[in-house]
BATI-624212 format. One record per residue (C-alpha): x, y, z; residue number from 1; residue in one letter. Coordinates in pm, 1 decimal. Last residue first. Example, Ala and Ser with C-alpha at 12.3 -4.5 7.8 and 13.67 -1.06 7.14 Angstrom:
residues 2
PT         xx         yy         zz    nr   rest
PT     1367.0     -106.0      714.0     2      S
PT     1230.0     -450.0      780.0     1      A
END
This chain:
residues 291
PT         xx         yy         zz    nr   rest
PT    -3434.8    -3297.5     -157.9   291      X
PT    -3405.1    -3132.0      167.1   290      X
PT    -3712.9    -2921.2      321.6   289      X
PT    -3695.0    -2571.6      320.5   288      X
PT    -3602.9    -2358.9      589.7   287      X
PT    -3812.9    -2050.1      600.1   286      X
PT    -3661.9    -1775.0      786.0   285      X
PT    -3861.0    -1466.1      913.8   284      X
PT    -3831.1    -1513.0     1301.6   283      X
PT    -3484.5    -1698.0     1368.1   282      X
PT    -3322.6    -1481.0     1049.4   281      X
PT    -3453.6    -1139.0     1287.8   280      X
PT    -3308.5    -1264.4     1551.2   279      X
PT    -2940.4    -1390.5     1393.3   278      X
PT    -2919.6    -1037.1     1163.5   277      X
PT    -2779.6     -864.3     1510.9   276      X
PT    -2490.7    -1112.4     1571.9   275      X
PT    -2401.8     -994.0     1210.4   274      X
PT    -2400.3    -1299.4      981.7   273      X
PT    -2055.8    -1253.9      744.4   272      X
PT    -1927.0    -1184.7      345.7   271      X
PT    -1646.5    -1035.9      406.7   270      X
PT    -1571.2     -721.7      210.6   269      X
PT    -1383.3     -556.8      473.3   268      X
PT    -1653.1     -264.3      543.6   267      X
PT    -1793.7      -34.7      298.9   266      X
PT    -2043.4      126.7      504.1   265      X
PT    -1787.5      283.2      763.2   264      X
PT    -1605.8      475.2      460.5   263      X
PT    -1967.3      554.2      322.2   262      X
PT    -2052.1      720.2      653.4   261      X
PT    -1752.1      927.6      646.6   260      X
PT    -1797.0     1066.6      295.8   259      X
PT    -2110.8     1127.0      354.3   258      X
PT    -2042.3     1323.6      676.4   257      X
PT    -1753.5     1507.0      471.8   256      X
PT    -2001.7     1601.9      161.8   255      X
PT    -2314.9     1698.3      433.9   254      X
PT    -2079.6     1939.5      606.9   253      X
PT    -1913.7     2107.5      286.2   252      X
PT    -2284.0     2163.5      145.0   251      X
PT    -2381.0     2328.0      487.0   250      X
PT    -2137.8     2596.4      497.2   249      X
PT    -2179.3     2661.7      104.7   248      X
PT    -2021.5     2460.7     -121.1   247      X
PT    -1817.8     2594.3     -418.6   246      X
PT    -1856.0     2606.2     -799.6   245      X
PT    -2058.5     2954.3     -774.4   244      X
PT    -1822.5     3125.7     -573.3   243      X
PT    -1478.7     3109.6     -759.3   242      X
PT    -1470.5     3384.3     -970.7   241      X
PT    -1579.3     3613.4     -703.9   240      X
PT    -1877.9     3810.5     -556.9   239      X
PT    -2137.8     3664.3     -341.9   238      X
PT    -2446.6     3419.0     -491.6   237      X
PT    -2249.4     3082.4     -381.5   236      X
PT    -2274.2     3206.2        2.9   235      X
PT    -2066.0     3145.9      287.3   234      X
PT    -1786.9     2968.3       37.3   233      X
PT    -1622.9     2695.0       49.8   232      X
PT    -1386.8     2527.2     -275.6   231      X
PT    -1382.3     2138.3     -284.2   230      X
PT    -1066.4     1850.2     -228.7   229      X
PT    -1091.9     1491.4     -231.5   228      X
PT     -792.5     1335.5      -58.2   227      X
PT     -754.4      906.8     -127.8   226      X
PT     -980.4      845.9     -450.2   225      X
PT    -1044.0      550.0     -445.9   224      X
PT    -1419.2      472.3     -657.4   223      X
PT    -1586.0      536.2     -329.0   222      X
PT    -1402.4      918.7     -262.3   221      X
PT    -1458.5      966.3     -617.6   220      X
PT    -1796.4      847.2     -556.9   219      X
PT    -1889.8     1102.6     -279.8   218      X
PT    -1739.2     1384.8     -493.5   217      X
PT    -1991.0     1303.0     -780.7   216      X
PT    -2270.6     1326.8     -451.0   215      X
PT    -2201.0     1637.3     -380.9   214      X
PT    -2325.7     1912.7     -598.4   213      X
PT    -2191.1     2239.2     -808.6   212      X
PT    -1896.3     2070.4     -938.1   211      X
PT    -1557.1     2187.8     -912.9   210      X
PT    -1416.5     1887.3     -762.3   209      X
PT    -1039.0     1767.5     -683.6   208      X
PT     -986.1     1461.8     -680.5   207      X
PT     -702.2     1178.2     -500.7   206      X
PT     -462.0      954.4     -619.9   205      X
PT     -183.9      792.4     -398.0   204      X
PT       95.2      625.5     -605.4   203      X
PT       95.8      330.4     -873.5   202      X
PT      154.5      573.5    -1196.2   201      X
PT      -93.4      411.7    -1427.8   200      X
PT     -304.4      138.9    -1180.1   199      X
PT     -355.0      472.0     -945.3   198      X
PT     -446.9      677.6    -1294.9   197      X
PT     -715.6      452.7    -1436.3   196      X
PT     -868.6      410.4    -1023.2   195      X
PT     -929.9      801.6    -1010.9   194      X
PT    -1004.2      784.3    -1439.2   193      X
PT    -1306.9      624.9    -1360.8   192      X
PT    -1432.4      948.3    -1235.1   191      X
PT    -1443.0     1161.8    -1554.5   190      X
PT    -1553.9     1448.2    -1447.3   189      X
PT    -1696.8     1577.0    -1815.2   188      X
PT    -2039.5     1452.3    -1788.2   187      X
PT    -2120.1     1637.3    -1459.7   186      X
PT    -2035.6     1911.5    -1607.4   185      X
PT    -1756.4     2158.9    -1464.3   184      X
PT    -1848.7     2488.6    -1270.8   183      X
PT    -1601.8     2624.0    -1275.0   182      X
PT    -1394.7     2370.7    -1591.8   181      X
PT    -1094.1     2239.6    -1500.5   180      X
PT    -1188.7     1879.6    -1474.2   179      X
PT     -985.1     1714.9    -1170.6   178      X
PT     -745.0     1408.6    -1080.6   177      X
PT     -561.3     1463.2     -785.0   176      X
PT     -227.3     1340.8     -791.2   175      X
PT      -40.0     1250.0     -501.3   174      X
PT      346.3     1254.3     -416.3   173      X
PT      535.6     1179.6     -121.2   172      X
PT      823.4     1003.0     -364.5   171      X
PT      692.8      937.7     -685.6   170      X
PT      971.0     1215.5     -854.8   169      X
PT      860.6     1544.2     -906.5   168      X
PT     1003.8     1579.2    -1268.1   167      X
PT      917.6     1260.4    -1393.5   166      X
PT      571.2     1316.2    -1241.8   165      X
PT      509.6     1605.8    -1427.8   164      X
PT      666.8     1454.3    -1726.3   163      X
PT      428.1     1176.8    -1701.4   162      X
PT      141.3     1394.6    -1636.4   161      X
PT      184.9     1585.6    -1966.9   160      X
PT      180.5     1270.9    -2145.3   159      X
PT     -134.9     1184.0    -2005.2   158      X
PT     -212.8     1496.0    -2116.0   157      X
PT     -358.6     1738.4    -1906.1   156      X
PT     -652.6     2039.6    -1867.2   155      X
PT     -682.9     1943.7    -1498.7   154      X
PT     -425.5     1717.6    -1359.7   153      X
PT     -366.4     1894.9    -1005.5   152      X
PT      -82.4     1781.5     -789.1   151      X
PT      -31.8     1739.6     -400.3   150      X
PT      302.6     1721.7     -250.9   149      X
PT      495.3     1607.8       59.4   148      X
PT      765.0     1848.0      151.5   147      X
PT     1125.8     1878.4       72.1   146      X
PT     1140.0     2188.5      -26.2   145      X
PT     1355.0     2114.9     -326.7   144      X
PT     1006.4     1981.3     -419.8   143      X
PT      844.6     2328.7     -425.3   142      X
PT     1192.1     2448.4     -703.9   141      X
PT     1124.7     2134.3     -915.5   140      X
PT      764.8     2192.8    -1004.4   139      X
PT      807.8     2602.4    -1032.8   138      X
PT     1067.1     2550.3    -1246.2   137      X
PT      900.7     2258.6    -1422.5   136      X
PT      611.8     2449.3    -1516.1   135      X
PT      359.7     2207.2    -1728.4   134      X
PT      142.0     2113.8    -1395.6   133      X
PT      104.7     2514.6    -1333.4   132      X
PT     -234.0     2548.4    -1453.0   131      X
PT     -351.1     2259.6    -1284.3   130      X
PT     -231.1     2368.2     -940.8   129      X
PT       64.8     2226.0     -714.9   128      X
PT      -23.1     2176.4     -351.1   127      X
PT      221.0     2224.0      -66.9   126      X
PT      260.2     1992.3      252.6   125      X
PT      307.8     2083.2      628.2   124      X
PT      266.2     2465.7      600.8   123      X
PT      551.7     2558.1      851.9   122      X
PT      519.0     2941.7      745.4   121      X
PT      856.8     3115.5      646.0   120      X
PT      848.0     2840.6      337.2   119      X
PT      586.7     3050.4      201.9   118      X
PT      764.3     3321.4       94.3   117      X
PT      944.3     3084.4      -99.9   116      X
PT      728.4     2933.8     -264.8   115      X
PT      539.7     3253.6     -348.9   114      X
PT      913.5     3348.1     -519.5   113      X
PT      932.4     3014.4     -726.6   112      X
PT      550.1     3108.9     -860.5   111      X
PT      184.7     2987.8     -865.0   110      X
PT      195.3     2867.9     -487.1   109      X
PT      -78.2     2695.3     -411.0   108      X
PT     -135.8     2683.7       30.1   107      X
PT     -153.8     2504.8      296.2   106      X
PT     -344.0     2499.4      630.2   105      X
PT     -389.2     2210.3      903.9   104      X
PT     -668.9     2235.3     1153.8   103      X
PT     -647.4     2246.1     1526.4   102      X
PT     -890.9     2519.2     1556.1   101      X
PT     -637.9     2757.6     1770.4   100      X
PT     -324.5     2637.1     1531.4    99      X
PT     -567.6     2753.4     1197.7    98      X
PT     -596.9     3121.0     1354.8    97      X
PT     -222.3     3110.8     1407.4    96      X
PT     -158.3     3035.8     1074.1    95      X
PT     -440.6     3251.1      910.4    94      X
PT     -323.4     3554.1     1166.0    93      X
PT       32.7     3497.5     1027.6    92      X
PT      -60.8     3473.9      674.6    91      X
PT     -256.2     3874.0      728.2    90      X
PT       84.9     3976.1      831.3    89      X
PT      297.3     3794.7      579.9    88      X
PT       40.8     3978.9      313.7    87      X
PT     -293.0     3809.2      155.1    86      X
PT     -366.3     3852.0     -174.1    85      X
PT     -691.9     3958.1     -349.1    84      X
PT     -620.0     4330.0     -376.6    83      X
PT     -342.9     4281.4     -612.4    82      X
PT     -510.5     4043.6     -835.4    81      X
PT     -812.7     4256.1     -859.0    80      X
PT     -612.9     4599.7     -904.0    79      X
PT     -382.5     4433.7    -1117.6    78      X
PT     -751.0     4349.9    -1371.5    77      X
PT     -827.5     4748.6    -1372.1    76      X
PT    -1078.8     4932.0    -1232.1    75      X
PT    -1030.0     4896.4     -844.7    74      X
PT    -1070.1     4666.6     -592.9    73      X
PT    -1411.1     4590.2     -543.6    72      X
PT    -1396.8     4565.3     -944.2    71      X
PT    -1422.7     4668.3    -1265.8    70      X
PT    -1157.4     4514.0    -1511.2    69      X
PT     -952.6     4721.3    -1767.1    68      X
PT     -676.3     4523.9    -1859.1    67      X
PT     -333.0     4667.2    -1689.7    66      X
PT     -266.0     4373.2    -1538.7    65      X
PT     -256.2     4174.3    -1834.5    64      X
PT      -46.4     4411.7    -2019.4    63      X
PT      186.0     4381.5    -1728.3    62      X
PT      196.2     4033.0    -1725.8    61      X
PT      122.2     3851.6    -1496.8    60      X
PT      289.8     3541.1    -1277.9    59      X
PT      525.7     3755.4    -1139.9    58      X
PT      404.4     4089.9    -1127.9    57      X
PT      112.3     3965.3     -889.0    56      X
PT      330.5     3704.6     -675.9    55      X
PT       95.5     3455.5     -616.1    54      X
PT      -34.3     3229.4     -371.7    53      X
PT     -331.1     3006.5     -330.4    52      X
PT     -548.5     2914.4        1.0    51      X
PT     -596.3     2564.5      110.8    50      X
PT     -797.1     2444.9      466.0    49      X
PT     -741.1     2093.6      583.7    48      X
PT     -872.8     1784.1      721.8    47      X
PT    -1222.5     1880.1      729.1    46      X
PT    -1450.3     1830.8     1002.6    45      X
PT    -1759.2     2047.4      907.3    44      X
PT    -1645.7     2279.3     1223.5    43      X
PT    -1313.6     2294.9     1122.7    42      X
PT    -1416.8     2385.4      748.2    41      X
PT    -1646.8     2651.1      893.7    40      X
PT    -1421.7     2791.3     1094.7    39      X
PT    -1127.4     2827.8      830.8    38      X
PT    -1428.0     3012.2      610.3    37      X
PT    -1496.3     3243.9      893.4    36      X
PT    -1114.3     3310.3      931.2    35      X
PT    -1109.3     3433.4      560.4    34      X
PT    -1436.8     3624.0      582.5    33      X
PT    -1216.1     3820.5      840.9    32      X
PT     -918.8     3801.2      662.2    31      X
PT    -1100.4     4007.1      359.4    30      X
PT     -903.7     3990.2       10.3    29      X
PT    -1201.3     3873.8     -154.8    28      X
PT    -1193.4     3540.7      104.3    27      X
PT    -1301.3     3324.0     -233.1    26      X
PT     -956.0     3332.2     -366.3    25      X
PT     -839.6     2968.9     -256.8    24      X
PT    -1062.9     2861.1       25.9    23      X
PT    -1056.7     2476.3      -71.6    22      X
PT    -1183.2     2245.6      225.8    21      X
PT     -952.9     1955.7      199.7    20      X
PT    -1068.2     1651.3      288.1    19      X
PT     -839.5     1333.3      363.7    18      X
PT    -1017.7     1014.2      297.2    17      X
PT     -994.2      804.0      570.3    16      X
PT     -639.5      547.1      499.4    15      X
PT     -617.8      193.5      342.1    14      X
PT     -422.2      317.4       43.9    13      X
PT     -336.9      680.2       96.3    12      X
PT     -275.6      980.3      297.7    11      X
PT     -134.5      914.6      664.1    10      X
PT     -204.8     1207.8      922.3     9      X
PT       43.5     1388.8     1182.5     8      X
PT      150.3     1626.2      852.8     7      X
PT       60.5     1503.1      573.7     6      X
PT      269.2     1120.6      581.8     5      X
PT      176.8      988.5      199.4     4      X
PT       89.4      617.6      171.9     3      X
PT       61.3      345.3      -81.4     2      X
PT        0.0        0.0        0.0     1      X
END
């Protein structure tokens, strides 16, 4: 069996499902909604909360950040991308706000210098996006960290994903098979390719869902997959990118209780008489007569 060490938890073959409660962009640059979202995910039982990081004039380009885009922030797309990251200051409320709740936080880093203004925080595993899969800078300078990783497949080749893992090596590594699409159709997840890609590469797979519902996440966790991971929001209707393929406070309860009660239903596969079947097969059984 195949097992990641995240932290104090095991990720993999034979181990609960680890749930990550994705808060990525969704705070609008407010560390108040931000802690809000970290206390619903704690109080829904997730494993973890994720946020992403980027260096603005890094990862865009100035033309691009010069587009005119209304928003909250401004009138032009920087002024979005600007006003949605956090600073160290704001990262060291989320970290110590995370340490009172006893829940894990890490982040996606989208460039070499969000990596490493990230190693200043003891995050306990990092998470590589879709849109960065293809990046083996970025790919080769989070593993000279050291620390487990978790790596979206979204919009990739299987040829894509070999390099990806060629470059990150097997070792602490899990994919998470996902659809890049926000919202994506139901159609287009794919599932069967959870178990498709453990028999491919042999390591920990998990999924990462940006579907509106919960069930499709339910059966990735069924059909294998080891860490399923979903955006929260407080409401789907409020500003952002992001909102309308996340769960709301309640969604993200009902997907990690059903994912909990599934992991108890599926037992050992043993076929066996529970001690509790034996009065009920006493009153209703008919026992035929031999031939």
């Amino acid at each position: 069996m195949s097992t990641v060490q995240i932290g104090n938890t095991q990720v993999g073959d034979g181990q609960p499902c680890y749930v990550i409660a994705e808060i990525g962009i969704n705070h609008n640059g407010d560390i108040d909604l931000a802690k809000r979202l970290i206390s619903v995910a704690a109080a829904a039982g997730c494993n973890a909360v994720k946020f992403q990081k980027r260096t603005v004039e890094v990862v865009y380009t100035e033309k691009e950040l010069s587009t005119p885009r209304a928003n909250p922030f401004g009138e032009t797309n920087g002024d979005l991308k600007r006003g949605l990251e956090f600073d160290k200051e704001d990262y060291e409320e989320i970290a110590s706000f995370c340490k009172s709740l006893k829940i894990p936080w890490l982040v996606s880093p989208w460039d070499e210098q969000s990596v490493d203004f990230m190693e200043q925080f003891s995050t306990p595993v990092y998470k590589i996006a879709s849109a960065s899969l293809t990046d083996d800078n970025l790919l080769k300078h989070v593993r000279s960290t050291g620390k487990p990783i978790f790596a979206s497949t979204g919009m990739s080749t299987y040829e894509e994903i070999d390099h990806a893992v060629e470059v990150l090596g097997k070792k602490d590594l899990i994919l998470m098979h996902t659809t890049s699409t926000y919202p994506a159709k139901y159609e287009q997840l794919n599932l069967r390719a959870i178990p498709e890609m453990h028999a491919r590469y042999g390591i920990p797979i998990g999924y990462s869902g940006h579907e509106t519902g919960i069930p499709t996440t339910v059966a990735a966790a069924v059909l294998g997959a080891c860490a399923v991971e979903r955006h929260i929001t407080m409401d789907r209707a409020m500003w952002g990118s992001d909102q309308s393929a996340s769960l709301e406070p309640n969604g993200i309860s009902r997907l990690v209780r059903d994912i909990r009660l599934v992991e108890q239903s599926l037992g050992d596969g043993v076929k066996r008489v529970y001690e509790e079947e034996v009065p009920v097969m006493k009153k209703l059984r008919r026992v035929g007569a031999a031939v």
